[in-house]
C-alpha positions in Angstrom: -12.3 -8.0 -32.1 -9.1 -6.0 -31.3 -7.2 -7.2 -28.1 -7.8 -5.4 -25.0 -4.9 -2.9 -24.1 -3.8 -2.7 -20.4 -1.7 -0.7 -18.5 0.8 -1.6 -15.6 1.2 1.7 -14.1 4.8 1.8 -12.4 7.6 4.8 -12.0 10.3 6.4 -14.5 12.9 5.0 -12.1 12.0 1.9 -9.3 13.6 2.2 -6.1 13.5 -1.0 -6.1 12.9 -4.4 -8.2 8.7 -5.5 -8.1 8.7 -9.4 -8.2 4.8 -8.5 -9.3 5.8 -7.2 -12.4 7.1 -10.2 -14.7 4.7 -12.6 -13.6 1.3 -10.3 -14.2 2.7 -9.2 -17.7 3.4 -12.8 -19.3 -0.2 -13.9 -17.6 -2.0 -11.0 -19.1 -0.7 -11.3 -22.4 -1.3 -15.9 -22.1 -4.8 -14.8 -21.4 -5.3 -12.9 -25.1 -4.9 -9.0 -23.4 -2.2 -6.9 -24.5 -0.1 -5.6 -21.7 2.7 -2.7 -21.2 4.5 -0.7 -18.6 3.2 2.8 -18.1 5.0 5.0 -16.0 2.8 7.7 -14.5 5.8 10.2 -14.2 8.0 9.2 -17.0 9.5 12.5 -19.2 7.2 13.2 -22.2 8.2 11.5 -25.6 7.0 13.0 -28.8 3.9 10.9 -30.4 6.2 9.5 -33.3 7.8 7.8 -30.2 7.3 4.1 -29.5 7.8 5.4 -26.0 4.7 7.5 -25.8 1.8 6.3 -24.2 -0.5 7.8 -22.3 -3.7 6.7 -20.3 -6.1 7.3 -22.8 -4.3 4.5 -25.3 -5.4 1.6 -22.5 -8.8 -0.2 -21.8 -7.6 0.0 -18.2 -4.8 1.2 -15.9 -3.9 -1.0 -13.1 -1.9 0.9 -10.5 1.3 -1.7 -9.2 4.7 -0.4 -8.7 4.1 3.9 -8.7 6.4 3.5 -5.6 7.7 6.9 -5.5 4.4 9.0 -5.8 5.4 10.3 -2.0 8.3 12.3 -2.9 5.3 14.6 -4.9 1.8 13.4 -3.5 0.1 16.4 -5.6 1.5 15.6 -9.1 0.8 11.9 -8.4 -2.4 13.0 -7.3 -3.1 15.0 -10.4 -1.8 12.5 -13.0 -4.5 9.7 -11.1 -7.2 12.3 -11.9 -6.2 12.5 -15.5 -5.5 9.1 -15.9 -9.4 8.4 -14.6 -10.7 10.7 -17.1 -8.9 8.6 -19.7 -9.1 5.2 -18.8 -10.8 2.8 -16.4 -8.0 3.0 -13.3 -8.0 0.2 -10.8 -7.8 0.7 -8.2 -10.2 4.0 -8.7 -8.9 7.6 -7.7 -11.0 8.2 -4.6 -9.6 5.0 -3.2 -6.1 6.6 -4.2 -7.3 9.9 -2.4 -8.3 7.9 1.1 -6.1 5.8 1.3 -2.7 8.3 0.2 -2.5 10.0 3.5 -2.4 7.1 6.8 -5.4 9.4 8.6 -7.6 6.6 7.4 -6.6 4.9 10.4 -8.4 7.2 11.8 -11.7 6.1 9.9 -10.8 2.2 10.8 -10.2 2.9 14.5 -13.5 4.7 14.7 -15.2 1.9 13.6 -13.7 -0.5 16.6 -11.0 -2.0 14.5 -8.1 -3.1 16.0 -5.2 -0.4 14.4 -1.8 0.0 15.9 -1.9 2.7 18.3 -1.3 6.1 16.1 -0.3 9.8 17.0 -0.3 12.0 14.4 1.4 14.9 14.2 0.5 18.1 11.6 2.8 19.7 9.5 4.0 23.0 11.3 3.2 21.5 14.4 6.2 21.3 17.3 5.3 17.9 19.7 7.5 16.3 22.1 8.6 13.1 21.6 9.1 12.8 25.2 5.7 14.3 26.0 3.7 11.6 23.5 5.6 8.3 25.0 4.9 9.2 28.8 1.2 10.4 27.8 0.9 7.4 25.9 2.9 4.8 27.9 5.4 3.7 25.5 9.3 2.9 25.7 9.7 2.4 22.2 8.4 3.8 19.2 8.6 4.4 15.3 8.6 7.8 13.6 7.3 7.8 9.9 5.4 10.4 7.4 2.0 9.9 6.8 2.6 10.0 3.1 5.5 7.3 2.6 6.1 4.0 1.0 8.5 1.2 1.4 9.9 2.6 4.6 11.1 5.5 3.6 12.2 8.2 6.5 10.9 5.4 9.3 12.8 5.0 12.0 12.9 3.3 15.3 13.4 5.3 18.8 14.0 4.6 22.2 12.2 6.8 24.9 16.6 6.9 26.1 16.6 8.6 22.5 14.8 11.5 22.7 16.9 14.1 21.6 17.9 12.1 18.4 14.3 11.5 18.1 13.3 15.1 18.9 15.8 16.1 16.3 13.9 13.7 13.3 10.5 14.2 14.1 11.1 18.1 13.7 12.5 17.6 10.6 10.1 15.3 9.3 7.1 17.8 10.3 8.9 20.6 8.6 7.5 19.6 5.4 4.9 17.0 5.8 2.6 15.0 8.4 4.1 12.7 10.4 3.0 9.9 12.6 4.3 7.9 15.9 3.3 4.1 16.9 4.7 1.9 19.5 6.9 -0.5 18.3 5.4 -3.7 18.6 8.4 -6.0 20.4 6.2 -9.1 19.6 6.6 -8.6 15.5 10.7 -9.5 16.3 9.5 -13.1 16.9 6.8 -13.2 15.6 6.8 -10.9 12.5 4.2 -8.8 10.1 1.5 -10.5 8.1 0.5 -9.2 5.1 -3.4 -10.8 3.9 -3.8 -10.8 0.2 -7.4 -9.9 -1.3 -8.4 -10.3 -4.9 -11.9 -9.0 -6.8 -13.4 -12.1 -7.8 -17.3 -13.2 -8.5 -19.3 -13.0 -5.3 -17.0 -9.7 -4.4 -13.9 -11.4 -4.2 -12.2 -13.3 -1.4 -9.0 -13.5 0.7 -6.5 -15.6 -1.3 -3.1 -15.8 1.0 -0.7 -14.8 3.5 2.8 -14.1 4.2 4.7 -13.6 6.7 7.5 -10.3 6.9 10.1 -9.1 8.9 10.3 -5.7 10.4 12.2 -3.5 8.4 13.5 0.3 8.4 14.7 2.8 5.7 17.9 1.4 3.9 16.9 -2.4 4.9 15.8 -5.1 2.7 12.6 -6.5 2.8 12.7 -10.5 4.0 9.4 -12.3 3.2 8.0 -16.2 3.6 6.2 -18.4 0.6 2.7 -18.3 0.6 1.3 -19.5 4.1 -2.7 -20.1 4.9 -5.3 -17.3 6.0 -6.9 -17.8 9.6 -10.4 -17.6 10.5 -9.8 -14.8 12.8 -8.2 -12.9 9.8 -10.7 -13.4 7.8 -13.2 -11.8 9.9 -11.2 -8.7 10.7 -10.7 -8.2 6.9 -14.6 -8.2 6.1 -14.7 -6.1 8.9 -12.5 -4.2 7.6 -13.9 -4.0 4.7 -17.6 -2.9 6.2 -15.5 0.3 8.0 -14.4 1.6 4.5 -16.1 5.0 3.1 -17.1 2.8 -0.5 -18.0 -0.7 -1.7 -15.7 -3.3 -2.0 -17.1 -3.9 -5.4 -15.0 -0.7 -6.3 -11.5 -2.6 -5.4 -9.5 -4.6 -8.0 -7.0 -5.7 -4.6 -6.8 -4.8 -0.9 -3.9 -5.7 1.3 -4.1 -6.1 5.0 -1.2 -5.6 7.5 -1.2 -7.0 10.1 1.2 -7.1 13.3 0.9 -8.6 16.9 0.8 -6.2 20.2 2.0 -7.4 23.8 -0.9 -9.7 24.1 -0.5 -11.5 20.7 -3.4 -10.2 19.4 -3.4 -8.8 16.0 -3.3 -5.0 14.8 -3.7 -3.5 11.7 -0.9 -1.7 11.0 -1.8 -0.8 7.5 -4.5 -1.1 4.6 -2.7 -0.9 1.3 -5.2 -0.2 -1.5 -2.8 1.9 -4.0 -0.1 -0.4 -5.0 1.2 -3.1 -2.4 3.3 -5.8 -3.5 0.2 -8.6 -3.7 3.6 -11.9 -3.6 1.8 -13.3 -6.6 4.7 -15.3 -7.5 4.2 -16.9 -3.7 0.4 -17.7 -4.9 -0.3 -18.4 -8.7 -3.8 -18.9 -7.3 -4.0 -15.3 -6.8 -1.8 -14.4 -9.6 -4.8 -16.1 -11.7 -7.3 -14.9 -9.7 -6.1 -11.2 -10.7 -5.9 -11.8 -14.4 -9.8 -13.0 -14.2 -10.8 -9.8 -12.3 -9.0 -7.8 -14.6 -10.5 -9.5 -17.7 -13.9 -9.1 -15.9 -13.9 -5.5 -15.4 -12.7 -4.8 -19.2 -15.4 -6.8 -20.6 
């Protein structure tokens, strides 16, 4: 029986290194798969080339580091609907489709969950900064697009910096959605926590946290080691889960973000189901875990 053939679907260029990367490829290829990078918008190479791949040559694609797809959300769009056509993707393209554009917050907060507060903001559209923090009640807040990764364009505003704030929200709405939230003063102390979920038997299960400091566009990202899941975050994630628009039998990995508000309660901040960093080499448990769901859905 030939070896099953997986791709580790990544970018031409990173913008930065993923930690993921090394660790899933030597554990995929110790447990009898064979595993290569694919990048979904690397230049075409002629088929004599040892560079050419292309979905269809893979049992499966597992999406992980495509970490530029926002700078053209409609090519990277189109390349995920090919790519399904050609090979099992994981995570599947109409997760990719609902959870590209942060209006799924929208679906969460409908269902009771506990999101950061969220103004959005069309493209074409003129708001007022100043108008959305009185309405709203805020004194600081962050400016993002709602297509974005890895803090790109995100900045933090005083309601004393309007007019620079003014000035970046137009030019962010230009071209693209874009999205306010109150900065949440309580994240400086007490930081971000990202929950880690990996498909397993019985639908899969919650593996780890880890704890991350606030950062903005240009600043490095400063995470813990692995650290233990509470009970209360637990429950939010399957009720997170319930809120979503398909089965979590569809998923291959979730990622939950979540931050505290005034009151030290949490908030989700974000539901990363494209291509989060999952900090396997914080949690071989989960790194293992992964190869074992991938290895289940092949076969």
């Amino acid at each position: 029986m030939s070896r099953k053939r997986i791709a580790i679907i990544t970018c031409d260029q990173l913008p930065e290194p993923d930690p993921d990367e090394a660790p899933l490829l030597d554990a995929l290829r110790a447990a009898g798969m064979e595993a290569h990078m694919l990048a979904w918008d690397a230049p075409p190479a002629p088929p004599s080339s040892p560079k050419h791949h292309d979905p269809a040559d893979f049992d499966a694609c597992i999406i992980r580091s495509s970490w530029n797809y926002y700078h053209d959300p409609e090519a990277f769009l189109a390349w995920i609907d090919t790519c399904a056509a050609q090979s099992t993707l994981l995570n599947p393209a109409p997760v990719v489709k609902w959870n590209i554009h942060k209006r799924y917050l929208r679906d969460l907060q409908r269902a009771d969950l506990p999101i950061v507060p969220t103004e959005f903001v069309e493209k074409g559209r003129r708001a007022s900064f100043t108008d959305i923090m009185r309405t709203r009640g805020w004194t600081d807040a962050v400016i993002k697009p709602c297509i974005s990764a890895a803090s790109f364009n995100t900045r933090r505003f005083s309601i004393d910096q309007a007019n620079a704030a003014q000035r970046f929200l137009d030019e962010r709405t230009q071209s693209a959605d874009a999205m306010l939230q109150p900065y949440m003063r309580s994240v400086d102390a007490a930081g971000e926590r990202s929950i880690m979920w990996i498909a397993s038997e019985g639908n899969g299960g919650v593996t780890h946290a880890i704890r991350k400091n606030p950062r903005f566009a240009g600043q490095d990202e400063s995470v813990s080691g692995s650290l233990p899941v509470t009970d209360a975050e637990r429950a939010l994630f399957n009720r997170t889960f319930a809120a979503l628009p398909f089965n979590r039998s569809e998923l291959l990995y979730a990622r939950l973000d979540l931050m505290p508000d005034d009151t030290g309660a949490q908030r989700i901040s974000e539901l990363e189901l494209i291509e989060p960093s999952l900090f396997l080499l914080q949690e071989p448990r989960a790194l293992a875990a992964l190869v074992d769901a991938i290895a289940a859905r092949i076969n």
